[in-house]
C-alpha positions as CSV (number, residue, x, y, z in Angstrom):
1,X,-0.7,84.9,2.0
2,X,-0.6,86.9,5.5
3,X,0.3,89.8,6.3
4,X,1.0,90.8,9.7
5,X,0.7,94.3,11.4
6,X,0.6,96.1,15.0
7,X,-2.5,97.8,15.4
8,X,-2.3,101.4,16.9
9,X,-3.4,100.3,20.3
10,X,-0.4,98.1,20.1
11,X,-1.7,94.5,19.5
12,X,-0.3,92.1,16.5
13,X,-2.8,91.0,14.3
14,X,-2.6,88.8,10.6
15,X,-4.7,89.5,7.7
16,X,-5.6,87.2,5.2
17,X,-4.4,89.5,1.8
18,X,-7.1,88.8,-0.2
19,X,-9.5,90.1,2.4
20,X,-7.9,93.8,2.8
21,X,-7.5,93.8,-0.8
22,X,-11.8,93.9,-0.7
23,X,-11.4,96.8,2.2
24,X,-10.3,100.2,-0.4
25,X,-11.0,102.4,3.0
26,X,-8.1,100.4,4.7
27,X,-5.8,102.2,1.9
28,X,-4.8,98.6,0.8
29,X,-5.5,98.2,-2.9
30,X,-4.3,96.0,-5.3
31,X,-6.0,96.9,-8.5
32,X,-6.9,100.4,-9.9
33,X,-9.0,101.6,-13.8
34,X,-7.8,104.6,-15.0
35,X,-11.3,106.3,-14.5
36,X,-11.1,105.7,-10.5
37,X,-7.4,107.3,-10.5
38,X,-8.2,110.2,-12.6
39,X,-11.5,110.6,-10.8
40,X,-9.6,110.7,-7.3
41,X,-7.2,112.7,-8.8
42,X,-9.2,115.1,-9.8
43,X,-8.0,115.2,-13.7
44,X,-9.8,115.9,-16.6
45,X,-9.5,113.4,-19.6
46,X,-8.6,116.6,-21.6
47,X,-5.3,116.9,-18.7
48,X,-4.4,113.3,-19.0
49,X,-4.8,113.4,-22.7
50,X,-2.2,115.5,-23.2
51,X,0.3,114.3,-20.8
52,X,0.1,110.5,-22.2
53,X,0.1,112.3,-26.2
54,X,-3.3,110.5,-27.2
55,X,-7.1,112.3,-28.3
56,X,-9.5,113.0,-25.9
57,X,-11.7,110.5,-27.2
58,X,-9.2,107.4,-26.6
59,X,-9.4,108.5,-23.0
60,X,-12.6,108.6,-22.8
61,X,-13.8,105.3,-24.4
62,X,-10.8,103.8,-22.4
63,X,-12.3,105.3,-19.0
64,X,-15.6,103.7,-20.4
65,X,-14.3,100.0,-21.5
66,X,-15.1,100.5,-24.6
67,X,-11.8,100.2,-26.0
68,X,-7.9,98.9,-24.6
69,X,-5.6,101.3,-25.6
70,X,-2.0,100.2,-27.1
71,X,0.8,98.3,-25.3
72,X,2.9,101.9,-26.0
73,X,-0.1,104.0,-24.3
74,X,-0.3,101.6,-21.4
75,X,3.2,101.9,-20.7
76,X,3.0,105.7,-20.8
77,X,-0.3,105.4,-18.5
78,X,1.7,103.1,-15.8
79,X,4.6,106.0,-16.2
80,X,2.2,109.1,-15.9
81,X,-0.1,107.3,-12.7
82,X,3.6,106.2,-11.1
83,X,2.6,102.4,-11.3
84,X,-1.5,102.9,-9.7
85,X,-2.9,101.4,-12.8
86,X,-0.7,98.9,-14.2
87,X,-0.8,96.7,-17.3
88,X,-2.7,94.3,-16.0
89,X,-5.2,96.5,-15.0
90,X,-6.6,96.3,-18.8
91,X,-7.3,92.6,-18.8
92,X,-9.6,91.8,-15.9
């Protein structure tokens, strides 16, 4: 898939998708982990604990892969990052 843009000097150019997906800096990302949203959003596991209702500890072994939490806490994770990690997120 292509996607096509004008560049700031003015000139159209087409990107392959799958290339500016591998380019974070271009602010095109397609996948997110909870530990890189909470770490660019400067919260705490203890914050994000308590606004998705689960222990400390889930989010911590879930920020280190050591365990997938529930389909009802990854819904309430999509709902508290607004969609940046998504379901899908959990099964790469």
């Amino acid at each position: 898939m292509r996607y096509c843009f004008i560049t700031q000097c003015g000139s159209p150019c087409q990107v392959d998708i799958a290339e500016l997906a591998k380019k974070p800096e271009l602010g095109y990302q397609t996948d997110m982990t909870l530990d890189q949203y909470l770490r660019k959003n400067y919260i705490t596991s203890r914050e994000f604990a308590d606004a998705v209702k689960v222990s400390i500890f889930a989010v911590i072994k879930w920020r280190q892969g050591v365990r997938t939490p529930r389909s009802i806490s990854i819904r309430r994770i999509e709902k508290q990052t607004k969609g940046k990690v998504k379901p899908k997120d959990w099964y790469q």
